[in-house]
C-alpha positions as CSV (number, residue, x, y, z in Angstrom):
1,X,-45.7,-129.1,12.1
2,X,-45.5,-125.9,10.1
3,X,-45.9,-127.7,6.6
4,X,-49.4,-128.8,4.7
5,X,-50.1,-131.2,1.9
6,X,-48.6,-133.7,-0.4
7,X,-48.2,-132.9,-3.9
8,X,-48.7,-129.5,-3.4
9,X,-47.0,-128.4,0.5
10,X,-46.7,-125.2,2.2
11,X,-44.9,-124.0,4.7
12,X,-45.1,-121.1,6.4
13,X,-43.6,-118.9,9.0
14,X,-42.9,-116.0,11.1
15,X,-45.1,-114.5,14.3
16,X,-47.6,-111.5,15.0
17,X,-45.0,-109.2,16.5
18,X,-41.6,-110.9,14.4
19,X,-40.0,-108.5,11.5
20,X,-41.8,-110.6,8.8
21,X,-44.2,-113.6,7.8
22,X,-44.4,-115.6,4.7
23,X,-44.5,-119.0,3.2
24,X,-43.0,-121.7,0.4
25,X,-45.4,-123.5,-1.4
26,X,-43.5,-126.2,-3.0
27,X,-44.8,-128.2,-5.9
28,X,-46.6,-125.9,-8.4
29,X,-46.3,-127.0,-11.7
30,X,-43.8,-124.8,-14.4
31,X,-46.1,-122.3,-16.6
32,X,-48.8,-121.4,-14.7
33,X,-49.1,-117.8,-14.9
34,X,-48.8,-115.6,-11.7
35,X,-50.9,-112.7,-11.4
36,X,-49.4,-110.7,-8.5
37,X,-52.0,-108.2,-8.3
38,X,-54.6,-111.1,-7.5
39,X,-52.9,-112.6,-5.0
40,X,-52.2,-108.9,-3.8
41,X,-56.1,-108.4,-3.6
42,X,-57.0,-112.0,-2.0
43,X,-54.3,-110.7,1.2
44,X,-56.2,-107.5,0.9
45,X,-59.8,-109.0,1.6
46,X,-58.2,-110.8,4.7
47,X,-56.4,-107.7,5.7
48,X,-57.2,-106.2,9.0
49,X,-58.3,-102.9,9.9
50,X,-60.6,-101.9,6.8
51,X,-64.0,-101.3,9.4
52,X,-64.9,-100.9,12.6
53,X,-65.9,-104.6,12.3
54,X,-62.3,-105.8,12.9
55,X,-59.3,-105.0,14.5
56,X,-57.7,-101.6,14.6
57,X,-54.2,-103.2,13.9
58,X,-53.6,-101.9,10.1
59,X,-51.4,-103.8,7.8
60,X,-50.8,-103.1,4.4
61,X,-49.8,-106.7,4.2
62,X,-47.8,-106.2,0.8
63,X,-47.0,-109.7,-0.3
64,X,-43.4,-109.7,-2.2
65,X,-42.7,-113.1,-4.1
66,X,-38.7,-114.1,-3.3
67,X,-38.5,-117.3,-5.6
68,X,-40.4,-119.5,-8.2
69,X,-41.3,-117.2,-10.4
70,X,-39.8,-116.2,-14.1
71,X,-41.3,-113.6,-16.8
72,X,-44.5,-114.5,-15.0
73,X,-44.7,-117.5,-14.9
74,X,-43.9,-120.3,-12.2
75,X,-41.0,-122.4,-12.5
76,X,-41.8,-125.4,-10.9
77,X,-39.2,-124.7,-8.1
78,X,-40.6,-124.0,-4.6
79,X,-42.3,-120.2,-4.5
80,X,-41.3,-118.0,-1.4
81,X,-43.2,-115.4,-0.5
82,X,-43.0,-113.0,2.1
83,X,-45.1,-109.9,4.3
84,X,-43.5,-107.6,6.6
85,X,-45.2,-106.5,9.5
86,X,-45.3,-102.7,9.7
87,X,-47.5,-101.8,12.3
88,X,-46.6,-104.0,15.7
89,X,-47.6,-102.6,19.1
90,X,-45.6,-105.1,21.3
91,X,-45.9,-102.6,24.6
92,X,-49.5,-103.4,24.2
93,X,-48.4,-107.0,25.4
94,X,-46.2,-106.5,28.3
95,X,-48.7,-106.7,30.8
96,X,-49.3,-110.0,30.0
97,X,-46.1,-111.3,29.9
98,X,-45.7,-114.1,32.9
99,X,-49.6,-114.3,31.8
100,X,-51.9,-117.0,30.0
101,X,-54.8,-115.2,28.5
102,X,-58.0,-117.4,29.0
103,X,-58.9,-119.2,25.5
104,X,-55.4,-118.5,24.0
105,X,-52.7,-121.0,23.3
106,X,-50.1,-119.3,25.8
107,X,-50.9,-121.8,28.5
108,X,-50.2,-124.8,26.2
109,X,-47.5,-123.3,24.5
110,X,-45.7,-122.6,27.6
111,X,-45.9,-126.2,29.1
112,X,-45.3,-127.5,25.9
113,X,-41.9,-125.7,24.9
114,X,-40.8,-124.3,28.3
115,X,-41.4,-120.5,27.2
116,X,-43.6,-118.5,24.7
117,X,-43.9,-115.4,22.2
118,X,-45.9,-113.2,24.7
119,X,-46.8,-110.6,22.0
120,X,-49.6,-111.3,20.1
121,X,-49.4,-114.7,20.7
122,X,-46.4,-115.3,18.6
123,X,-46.5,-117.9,16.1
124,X,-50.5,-119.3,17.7
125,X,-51.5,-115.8,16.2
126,X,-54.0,-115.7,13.5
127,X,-51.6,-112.9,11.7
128,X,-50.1,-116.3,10.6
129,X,-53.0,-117.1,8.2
130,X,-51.8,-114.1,6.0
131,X,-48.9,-116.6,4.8
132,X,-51.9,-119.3,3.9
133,X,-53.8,-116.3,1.6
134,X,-51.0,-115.8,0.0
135,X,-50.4,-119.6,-1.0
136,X,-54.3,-120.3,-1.1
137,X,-54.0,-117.2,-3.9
138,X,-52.0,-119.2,-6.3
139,X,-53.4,-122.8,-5.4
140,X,-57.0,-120.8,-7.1
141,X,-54.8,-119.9,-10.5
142,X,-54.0,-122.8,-10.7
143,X,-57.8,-124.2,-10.1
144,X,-59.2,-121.8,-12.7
145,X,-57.2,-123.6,-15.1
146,X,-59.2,-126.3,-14.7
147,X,-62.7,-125.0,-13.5
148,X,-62.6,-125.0,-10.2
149,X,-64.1,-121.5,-8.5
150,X,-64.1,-121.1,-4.8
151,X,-66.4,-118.6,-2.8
152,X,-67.1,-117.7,1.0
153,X,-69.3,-116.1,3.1
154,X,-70.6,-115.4,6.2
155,X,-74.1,-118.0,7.2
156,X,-74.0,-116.9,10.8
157,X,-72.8,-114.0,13.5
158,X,-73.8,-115.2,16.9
159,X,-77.5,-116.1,16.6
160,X,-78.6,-114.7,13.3
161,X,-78.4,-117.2,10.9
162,X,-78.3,-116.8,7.1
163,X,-81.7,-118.1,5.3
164,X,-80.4,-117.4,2.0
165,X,-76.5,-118.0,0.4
166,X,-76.0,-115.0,-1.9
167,X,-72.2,-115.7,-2.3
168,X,-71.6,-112.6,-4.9
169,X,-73.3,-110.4,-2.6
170,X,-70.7,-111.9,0.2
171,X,-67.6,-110.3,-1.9
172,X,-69.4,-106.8,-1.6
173,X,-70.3,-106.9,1.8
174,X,-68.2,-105.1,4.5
175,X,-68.6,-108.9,6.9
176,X,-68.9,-110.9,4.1
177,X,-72.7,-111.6,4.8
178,X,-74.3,-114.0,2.6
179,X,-78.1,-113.3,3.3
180,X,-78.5,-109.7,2.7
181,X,-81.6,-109.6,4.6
182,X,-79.3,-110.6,7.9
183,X,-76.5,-108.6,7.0
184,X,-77.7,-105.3,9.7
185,X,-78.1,-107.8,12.6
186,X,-74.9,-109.5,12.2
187,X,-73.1,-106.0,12.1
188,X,-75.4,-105.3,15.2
189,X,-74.3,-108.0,16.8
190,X,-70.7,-107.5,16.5
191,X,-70.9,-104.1,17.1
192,X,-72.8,-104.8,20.9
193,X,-70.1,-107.3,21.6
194,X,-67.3,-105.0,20.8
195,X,-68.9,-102.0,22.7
196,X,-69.9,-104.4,25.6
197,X,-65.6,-105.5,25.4
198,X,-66.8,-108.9,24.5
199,X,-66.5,-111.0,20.9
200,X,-69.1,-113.1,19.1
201,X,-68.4,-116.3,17.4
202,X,-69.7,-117.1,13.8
203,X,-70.3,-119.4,10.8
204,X,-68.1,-119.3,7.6
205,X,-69.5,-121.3,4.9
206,X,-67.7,-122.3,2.2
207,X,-69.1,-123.4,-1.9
208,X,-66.2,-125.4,-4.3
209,X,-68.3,-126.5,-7.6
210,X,-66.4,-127.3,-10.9
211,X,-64.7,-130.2,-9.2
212,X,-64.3,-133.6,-11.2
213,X,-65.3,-136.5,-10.1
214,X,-62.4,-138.4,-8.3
215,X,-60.8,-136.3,-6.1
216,X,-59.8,-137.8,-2.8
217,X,-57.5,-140.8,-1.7
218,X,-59.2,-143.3,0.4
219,X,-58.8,-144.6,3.1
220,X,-56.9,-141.9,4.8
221,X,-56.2,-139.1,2.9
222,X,-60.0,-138.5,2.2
223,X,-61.1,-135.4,0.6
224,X,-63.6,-134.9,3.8
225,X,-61.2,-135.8,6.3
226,X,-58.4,-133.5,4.5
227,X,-60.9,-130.5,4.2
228,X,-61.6,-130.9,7.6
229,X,-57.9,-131.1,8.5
230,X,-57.6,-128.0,6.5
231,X,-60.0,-126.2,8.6
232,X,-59.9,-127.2,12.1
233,X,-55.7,-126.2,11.3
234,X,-57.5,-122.9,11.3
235,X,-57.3,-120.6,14.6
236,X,-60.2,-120.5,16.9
237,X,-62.1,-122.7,14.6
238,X,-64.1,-125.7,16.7
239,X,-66.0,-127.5,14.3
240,X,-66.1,-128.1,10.5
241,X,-69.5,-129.5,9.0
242,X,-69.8,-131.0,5.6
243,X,-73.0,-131.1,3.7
244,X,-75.9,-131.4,5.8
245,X,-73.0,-131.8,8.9
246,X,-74.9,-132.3,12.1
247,X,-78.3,-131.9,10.5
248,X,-77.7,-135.7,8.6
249,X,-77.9,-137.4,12.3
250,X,-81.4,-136.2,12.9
251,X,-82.3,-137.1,9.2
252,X,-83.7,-140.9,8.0
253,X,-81.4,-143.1,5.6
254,X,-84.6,-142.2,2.7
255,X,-83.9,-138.8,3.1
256,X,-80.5,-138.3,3.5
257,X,-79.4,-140.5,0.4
258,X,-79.2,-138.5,-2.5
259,X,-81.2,-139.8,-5.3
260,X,-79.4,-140.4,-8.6
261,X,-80.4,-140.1,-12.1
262,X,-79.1,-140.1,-15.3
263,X,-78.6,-136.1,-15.5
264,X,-77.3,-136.4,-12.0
265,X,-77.7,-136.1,-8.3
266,X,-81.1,-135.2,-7.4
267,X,-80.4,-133.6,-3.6
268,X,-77.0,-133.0,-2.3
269,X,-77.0,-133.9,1.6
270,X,-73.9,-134.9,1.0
271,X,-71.8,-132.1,0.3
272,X,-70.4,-133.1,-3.0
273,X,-68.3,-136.0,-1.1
274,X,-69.4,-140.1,-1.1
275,X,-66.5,-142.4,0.4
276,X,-64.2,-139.7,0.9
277,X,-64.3,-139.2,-2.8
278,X,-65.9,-136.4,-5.0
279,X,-68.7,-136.9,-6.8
280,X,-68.9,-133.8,-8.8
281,X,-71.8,-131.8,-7.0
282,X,-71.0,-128.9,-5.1
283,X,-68.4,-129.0,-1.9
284,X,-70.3,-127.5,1.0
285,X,-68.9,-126.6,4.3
286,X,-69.8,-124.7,7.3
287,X,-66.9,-123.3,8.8
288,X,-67.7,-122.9,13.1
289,X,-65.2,-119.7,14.7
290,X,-65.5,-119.7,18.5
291,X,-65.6,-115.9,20.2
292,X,-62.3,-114.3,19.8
293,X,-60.9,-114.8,23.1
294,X,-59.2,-111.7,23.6
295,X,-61.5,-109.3,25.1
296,X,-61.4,-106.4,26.9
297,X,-63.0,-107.6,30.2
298,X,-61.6,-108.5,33.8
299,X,-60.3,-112.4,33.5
300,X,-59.6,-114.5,35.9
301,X,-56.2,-116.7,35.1
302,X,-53.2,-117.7,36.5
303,X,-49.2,-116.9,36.0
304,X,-46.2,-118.2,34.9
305,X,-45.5,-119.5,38.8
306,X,-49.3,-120.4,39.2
307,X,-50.6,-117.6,41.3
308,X,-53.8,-116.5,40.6
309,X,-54.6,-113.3,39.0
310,X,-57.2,-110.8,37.5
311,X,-56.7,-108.8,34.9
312,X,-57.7,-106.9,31.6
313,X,-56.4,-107.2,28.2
314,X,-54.8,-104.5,26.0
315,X,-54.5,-104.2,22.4
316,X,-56.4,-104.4,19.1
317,X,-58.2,-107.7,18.3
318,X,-61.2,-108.5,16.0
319,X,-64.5,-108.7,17.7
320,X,-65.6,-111.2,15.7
321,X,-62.7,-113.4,13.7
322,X,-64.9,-115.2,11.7
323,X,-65.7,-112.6,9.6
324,X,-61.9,-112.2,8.3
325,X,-62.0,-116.2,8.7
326,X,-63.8,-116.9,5.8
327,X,-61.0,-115.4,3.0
328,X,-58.4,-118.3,5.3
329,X,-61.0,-121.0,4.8
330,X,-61.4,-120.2,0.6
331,X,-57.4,-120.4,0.8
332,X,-56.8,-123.7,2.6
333,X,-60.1,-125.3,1.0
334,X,-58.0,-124.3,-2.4
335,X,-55.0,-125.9,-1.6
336,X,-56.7,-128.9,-0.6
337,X,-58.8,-128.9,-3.8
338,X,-55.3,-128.7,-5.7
339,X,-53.2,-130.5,-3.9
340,X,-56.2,-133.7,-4.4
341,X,-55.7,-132.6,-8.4
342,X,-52.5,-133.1,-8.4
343,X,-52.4,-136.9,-6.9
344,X,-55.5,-137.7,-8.9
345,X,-53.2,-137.4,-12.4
346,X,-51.5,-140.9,-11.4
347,X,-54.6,-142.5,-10.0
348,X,-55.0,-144.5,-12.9
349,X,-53.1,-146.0,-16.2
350,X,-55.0,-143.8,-18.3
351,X,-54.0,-140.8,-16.9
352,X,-50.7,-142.1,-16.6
353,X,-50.6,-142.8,-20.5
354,X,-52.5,-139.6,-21.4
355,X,-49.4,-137.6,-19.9
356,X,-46.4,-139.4,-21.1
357,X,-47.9,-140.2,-24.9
């Protein structure tokens, strides 16, 4: 499926090495203003090639709205976007071509549609996730109409972890390092992998506060469960924790419930979800990015005709992808978030009256 969500639904398309990528996002509502230059500058903090912390591929990655959009403003027809890629290296590639690269989806891919996009990894390439920026960009207009403020960072780079979440510091750092005490060993650690021709995995976590409480459409189509969806839709990602996550299993029922007085929730182990519905405290998540499997060292694999091989990868590839990761999981966590708004309107005969008096 190349399509995502209900209300609100996206589409996208295109590959890594392919002439362009882009997306429809289908359902916005007529009126809402469209600020080009923010969703220009939301592309250009997932952009690659800005450090020596990502890949070497640069991209201006100049999004160019095709549809939807009049004086400014949104129509309420579907809104095509669209990015051309500028700076391909395909040759890079052709060494790999009767190839599966170890931790990539050209093995599954193959056996699954008889024959793959060797360069880049075709459409399984995370250039693809530029197409869910750009449509994560105007999902957040539409959330700061009513609230709803999304931010990201960077809680872990290998094995330094964050002890403090500083997300405004996150937007000015270079890795989008939430503790700023942390922030030199998680460069360090990227930096060894890259110079060893290896890659480091790391933690994106993820803050959503402003949201009412009522979002989410039990029993399945959850606001957990579709945030999770969301996520692990992500490439490399392996695991999505909300709340406390895995912590909550070594935890005792006393401590885990979050207490509730009349002000509010006194603790949030939660995450800001009960019964797959929001409950108005903040929407944690931790975000988990396996190693970028593309590295530069000897691999052992197989071919196309199942002979074994060695070999070593060419081309330009982030060290660490989690780092650029955490600007895709703000953009699907905001279509989510607004896709949920959307359904919510007709959840009950007040709302329904509200509208159409």
């Amino acid at each position: 499926m190349n399509s995502f969500g209900t209300k609100l639904c996206m589409s996208t398309f295109g590959e890594s090495h392919g002439k362009a990528l882009g997306c429809i996002l289908d359902g916005v509502p007529a009126g809402l203003l469209i600020d080009e230059a923010y969703i220009q500058s939301e592309l250009d903090r997932r952009k690659p090639g800005k450090s020596e912390f990502e890949t070497a591929r640069k991209e201006a990655d100049q999004v160019e709205i095709l549809s939807g959009v009049f004086e400014g403003k949104s129509t309420g027809t579907p809104i095509a976007m669209v990015i051309y890629n500028t700076n391909q290296k395909s040759k890079d590639y052709s060494n790999i071509k009767d190839i599966f690269r170890p931790g990539h989806a050209d093995f599954t891919y193959f056996h699954k549609y008889g024959l793959r996009d060797y360069r880049g990894g075709g459409r399984s390439s995370a250039r693809e996730t530029a197409a869910r920026v750009a449509a994560g960009a105007i999902a957040k207009l539409m959330l700061l109409q009513v609230g709803v403020r999304i931010e990201s960072g960077i809680a872990s780079i290998h094995t330094v972890n964050a002890e403090n979440f500083d997300y405004e510091y996150a937007r000015s750092s270079i890795i989008y390092a939430l503790d700023p005490q942390k922030e030199e060993l998680q460069k360090e650690a990227v930096l060894k992998a890259k110079n060893d021709h290896d890659s480091v995995g790391g933690v994106a976590r993820v803050r959503i506060h402003g949201t009412p409480v009522g979002l989410g459409e039990p029993l399945y189509n959850k606001l957990d469960a579709r945030l999770a969806d969301a996520m692990m839709g992500i490439n490399a990602v392996k695991a999505v924790e909300i709340g406390d996550g895995v912590l909550s299993t070594q935890n005792l029922g006393s401590l885990n419930n979050d207490p509730i007085r009349a002000n509010g929730f006194v603790s949030n182990h939660a995450g800001g979800i009960l019964g797959g519905i929001s409950n108005g405290e903040e929407i944690i998540l931790n975000v988990h990015f396996k190693p970028t499997p593309s590295i530069f060292k000897e691999m052992q694999t197989i071919t196309t005709e199942n002979e074994e091989v060695d070999f070593a990868l060419k081309g330009r590839h982030d060290p660490c992808v989690a780092i650029r990761g955490t600007v895709v999981c703000e953009a699907m966590a905001a279509l989510v978030i607004a896709d949920m708004l959307l359904l919510n309107m007709g959840s009950n005969m007040d709302g329904v009256q509200k509208y159409y008096k």
